[in-house]
N, C-alpha and C positions, 0 to 999 in steps of 0.2 A: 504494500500500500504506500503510496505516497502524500507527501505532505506540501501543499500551498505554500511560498513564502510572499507575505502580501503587503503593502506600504500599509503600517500603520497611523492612528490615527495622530495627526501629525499638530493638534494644537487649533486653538480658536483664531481663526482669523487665515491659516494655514493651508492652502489645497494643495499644494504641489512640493515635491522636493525636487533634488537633481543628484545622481547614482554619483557619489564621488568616487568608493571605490569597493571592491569585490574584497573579502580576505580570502574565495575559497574560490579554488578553479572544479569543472564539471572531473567528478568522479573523485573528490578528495574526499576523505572521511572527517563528518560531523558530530560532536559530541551537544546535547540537549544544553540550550542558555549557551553555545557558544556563537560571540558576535560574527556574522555575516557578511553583511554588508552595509558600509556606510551612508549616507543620508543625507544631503544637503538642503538644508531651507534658507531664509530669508533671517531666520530669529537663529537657529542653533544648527547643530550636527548632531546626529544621532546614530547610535548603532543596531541595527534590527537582529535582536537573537534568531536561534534557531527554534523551532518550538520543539523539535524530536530528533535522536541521532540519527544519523545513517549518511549517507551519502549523496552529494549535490549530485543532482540529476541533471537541473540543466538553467540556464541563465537565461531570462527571459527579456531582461531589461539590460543593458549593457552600462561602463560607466558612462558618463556625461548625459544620457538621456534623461530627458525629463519625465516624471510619472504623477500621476496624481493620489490621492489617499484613496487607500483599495485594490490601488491597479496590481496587478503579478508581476513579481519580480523573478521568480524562479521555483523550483520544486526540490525536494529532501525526499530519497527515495531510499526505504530499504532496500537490504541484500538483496537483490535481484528482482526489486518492483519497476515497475515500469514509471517513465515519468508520468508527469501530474498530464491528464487529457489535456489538449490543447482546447481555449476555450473555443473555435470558431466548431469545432467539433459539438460540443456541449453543445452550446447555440443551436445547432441545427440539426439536433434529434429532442429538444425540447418545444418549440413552436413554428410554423410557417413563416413567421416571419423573419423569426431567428435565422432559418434555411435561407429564407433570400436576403438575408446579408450576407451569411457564408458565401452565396455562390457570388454574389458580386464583389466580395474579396479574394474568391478565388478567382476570377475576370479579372480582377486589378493586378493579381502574381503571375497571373499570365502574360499581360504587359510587360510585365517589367521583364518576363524572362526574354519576350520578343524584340523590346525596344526598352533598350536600355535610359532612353533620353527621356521617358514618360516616370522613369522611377520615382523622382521628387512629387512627382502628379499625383501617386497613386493613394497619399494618405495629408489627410488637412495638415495645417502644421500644428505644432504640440503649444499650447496657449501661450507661454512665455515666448517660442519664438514668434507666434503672431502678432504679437504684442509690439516687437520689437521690429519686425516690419514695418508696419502702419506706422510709429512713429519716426521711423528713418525714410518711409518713404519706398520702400525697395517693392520689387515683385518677386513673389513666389518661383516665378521661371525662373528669376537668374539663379536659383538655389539649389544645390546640392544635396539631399537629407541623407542623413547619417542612421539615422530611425531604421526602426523597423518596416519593411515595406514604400523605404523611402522615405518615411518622414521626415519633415524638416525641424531640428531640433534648434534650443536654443544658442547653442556652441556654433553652429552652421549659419546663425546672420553674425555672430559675433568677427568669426573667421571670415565670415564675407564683408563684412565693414571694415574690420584689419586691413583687407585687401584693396580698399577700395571701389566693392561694387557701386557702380551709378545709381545714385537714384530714378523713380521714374517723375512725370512732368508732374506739377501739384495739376488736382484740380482748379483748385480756386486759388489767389496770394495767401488765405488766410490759413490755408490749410498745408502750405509747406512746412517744411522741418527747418529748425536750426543745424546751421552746417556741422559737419560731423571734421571736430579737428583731427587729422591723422598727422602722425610723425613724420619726420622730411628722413629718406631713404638714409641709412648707417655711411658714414665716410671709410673708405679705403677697405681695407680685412676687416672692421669694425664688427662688421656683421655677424662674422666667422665665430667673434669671441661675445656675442652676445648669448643670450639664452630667453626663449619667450612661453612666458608659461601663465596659461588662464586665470584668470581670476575666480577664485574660488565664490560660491552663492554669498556666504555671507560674507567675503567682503568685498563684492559687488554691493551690498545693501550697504555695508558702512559707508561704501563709496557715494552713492548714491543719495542718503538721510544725510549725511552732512554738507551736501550741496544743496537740499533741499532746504536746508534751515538757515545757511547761509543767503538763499535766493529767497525766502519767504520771511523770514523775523526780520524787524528792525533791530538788529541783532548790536550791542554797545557793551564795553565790560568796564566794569569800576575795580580798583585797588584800593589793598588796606595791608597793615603788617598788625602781627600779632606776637606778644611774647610771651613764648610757652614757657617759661620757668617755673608759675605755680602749679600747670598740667601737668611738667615732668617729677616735681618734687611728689604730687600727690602718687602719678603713678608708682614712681621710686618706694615712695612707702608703704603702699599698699599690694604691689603686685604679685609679690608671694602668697600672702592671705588672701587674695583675690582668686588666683588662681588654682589655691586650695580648694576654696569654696565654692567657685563655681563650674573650675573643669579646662578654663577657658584663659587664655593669656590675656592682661589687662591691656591694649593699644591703644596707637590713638583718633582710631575712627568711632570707636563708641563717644569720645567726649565732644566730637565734631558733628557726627552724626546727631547727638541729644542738642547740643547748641543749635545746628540751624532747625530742628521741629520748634523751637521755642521761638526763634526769629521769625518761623512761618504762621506763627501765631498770629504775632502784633504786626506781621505786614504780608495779609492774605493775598496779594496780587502777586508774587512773585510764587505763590503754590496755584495759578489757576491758569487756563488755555483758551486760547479761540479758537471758537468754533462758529465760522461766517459774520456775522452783525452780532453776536454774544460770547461772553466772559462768561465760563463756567471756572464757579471757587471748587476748592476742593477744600469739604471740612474734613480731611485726613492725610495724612504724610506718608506715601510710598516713596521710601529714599531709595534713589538707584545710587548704584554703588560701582563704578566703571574698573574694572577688573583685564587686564594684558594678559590674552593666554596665545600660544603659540598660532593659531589659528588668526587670531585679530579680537579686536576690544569687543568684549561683550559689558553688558550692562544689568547684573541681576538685582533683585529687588526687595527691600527689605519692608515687608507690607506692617501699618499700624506703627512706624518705628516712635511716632510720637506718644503710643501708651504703652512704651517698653522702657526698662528699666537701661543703664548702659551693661548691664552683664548681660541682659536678654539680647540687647541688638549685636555685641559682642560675640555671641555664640551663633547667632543668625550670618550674621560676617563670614563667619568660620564657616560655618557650614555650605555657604552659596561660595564660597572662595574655593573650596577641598572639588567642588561640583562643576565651577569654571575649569579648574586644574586637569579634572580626568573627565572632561569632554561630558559631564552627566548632565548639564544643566537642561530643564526643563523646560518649555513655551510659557508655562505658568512663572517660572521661576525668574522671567525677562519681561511681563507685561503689568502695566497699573501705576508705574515709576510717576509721580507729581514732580520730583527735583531731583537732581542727581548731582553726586562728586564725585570728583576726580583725583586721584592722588600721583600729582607727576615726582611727587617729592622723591617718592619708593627708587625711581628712575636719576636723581639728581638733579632735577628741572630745578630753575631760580625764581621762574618767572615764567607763564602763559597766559595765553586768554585763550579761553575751553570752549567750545564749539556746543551750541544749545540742542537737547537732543531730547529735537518733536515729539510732538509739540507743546513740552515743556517749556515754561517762561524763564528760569533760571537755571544755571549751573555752577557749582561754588567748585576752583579748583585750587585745590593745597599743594604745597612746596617744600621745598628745601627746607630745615631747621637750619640755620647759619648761626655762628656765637658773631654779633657784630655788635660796634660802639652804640649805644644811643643814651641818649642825656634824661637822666632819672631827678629829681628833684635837686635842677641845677648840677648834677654832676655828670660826669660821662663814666658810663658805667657798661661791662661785657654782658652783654643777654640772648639768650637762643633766640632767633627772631624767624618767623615766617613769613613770607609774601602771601598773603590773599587774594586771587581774583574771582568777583560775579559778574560772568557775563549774564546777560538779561534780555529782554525782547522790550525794545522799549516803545512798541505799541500800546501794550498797559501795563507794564512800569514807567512808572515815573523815572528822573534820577533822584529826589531825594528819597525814594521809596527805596532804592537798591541801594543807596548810601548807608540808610539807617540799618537796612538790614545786615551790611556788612560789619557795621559798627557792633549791632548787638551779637551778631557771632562773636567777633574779637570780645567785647565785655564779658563772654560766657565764656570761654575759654583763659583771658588770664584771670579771673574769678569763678575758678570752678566750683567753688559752694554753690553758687548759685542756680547751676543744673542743681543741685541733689534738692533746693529748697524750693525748686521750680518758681524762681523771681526773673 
């Protein structure tokens, strides 16, 4: 008997992934819950177990195609089971009409076996790449599909825009595309020593959402500096007992984290978003928390973080951090974000302004700890100082709105009683 391997259900908001890669080739041996094959979406990467051992039977979907949630990916076939029926099969011993779609895809593989130039003809293109037609403009004829029975996937306009395919005429002015910049051809052996390699889904999407927010927000960021001295004295003395008690190392995005829910309190526009002619507030705090894994930045989320203690947000950290790390993280675990930070510090940064990530109105980004001069009551005096920046959307933010707010992070941070006494 064999077993199905099927695109899972991939997330709200989610229909489609892209095959990044196979770990088993047809006829290797599979052990039950071991991962398959990879997954790319728009929010995450995922790995699709096996559901039963035995042996890959056969691959259905290839890498780089596109599939949608549900579609067959391949079949897991005992010792000597036959693969999984092909569905056009199934189809067409279950209803008439089924049958005459069989036979008019079996009319379409007959094409293609006869005329090889009607191959990209024989199957629509896969959404994403239709997508990506229509807005560049191209036709279907000049395309190649890589797919099954020809289809034209989404890698096949990419590689053909790479290439320079023509556009075809607009119809109307209104309805042309913006030019598509391409690279000016590699100088001398240049070429030789380059290397060109796709862009993987999701960071096509990073690519993508941050041009979006750049070309959409009145996008503006404000500075501030902050002196952690009483943050680090409190961690310093607390962090053993801390992490006795609660399991969890004492850092310092819990005291960052609880200071700006308190900032988002007394200046609700910098937690709220537009949506057309209206500001929607947000009475809750899903702080995204912007996380570097191998792959590109993801941004998982800490939901409620303003009715959690800092040892709760502390351990929620941990745990979407450990889930970034080994590629686990969830669709649930990336969506609902009100405000997000950024920590370039981790990295060495001195200084940035953070990119707003839609359609979120603020992003607080942290920095470097530096021991530098600053003048203390009348004296010059050595203190760990940090750069703070909020970028904002300053459609509805104001600047003294994002001013204040910046100001009462920094008051909550070198006065860290004042998290515990919620002032």
């Amino acid at each position: 008997m064999a077993t199905e391997i099927r695109v899972p259900t991939l997330g709200e908001s989610v229909t489609e992934a892209t095959i990044g890669k196979w770990f088993k080739k047809v006829g290797d041996a599979i052990a039950a819950d071991e991962p398959l094959v990879e997954l790319e979406t728009d929010k995450v990467t995922i790995e699709v177990p096996a559901a039963a051992a035995g042996t890959l039977g056969e691959i259905v979907a290839k890498e780089g195609e596109t599939v949608g949630v549900g579609a067959l990916l391949g079949s897991i076939s005992a010792d000597g089971a036959a693969p999984v029926t092909k569905p056009q099969a199934v189809a067409q011993a279950s209803s008439p009409d089924a049958a005459q779609t069989t036979r008019q895809a079996a009319a379409e593989t007959a094409k293609i076996a006869g005329d090889g130039a009607v191959e990209s003809r024989t199957m629509p293109p896969a959404p994403a790449a239709a997508k990506l037609i229509a807005e560049n403009n191209l036709s279907v004829d000049q395309l190649s599909g890589s797919g099954k029975r020809g289809q034209v996937l989404k890698g096949d306009v990419l590689d053909a825009i790479s290439k320079g395919a023509p556009s075809q005429p607009a119809e109307t002015p209104k309805a042309a595309p913006a030019p598509i910049a391409m690279r000016a051809p590699s100088q001398g052996d240049d070429a030789s020593r380059e290397e060109r390699v796709r862009m993987t889904k999701l960071r096509q999407t990073i690519a993508r959402r941050l041009k979006e927010a750049q070309s959409t927000a009145a996008m503006l960021t404000t500075f501030n500096e902050v002196d952690m001295s009483a943050v680090m004295a409190l961690r310093t003395k607390y962090k053993d007992v801390f992490e006795k008690k609660h399991g969890v190392k004492l850092g310092f995005m819990g005291f960052f984290t609880k200071a700006v829910t308190h900032a988002l309190k007394e200046i609700p526009s910098v937690n709220a978003e537009i949506d057309g002619t209206d500001i929607i507030f947000k009475n809750y705090a899903h702080i995204g928390v912007a996380v570097g894994t191998e792959k590109g930045l993801v941004v998982p989320v800490v939901r409620d973080a303003d009715q959690m203690s800092i040892a709760e947000i502390e351990k929620d950290i941990g745990r979407l951090g450990i889930a970034a790390r080994d590629g686990k993280l969830s669709v649930a675990d990336m969506q609902g974000g009100t405000f997000t930070i950024s920590n370039g510090g981790v990295y060495g940064s001195l200084m940035s302004t953070p990119i707003l990530n839609a359609p979120q109105s603020g992003i607080l980004g942290m920095h470097k700890i530096q021991d530098r001069p600053v003048v203390v009551g009348g004296q010059i005096v050595i203190r760990p100082m940090m750069y703070l920046a909020l970028s904002y959307d300053h459609r509805i933010v104001d600047g003294k709105e994002a001013v204040t707010f910046l100001v009462r992070v920094k008051e909550s941070l070198e006065d860290p009683e004042r998290l515990v006494l919620d002032l």
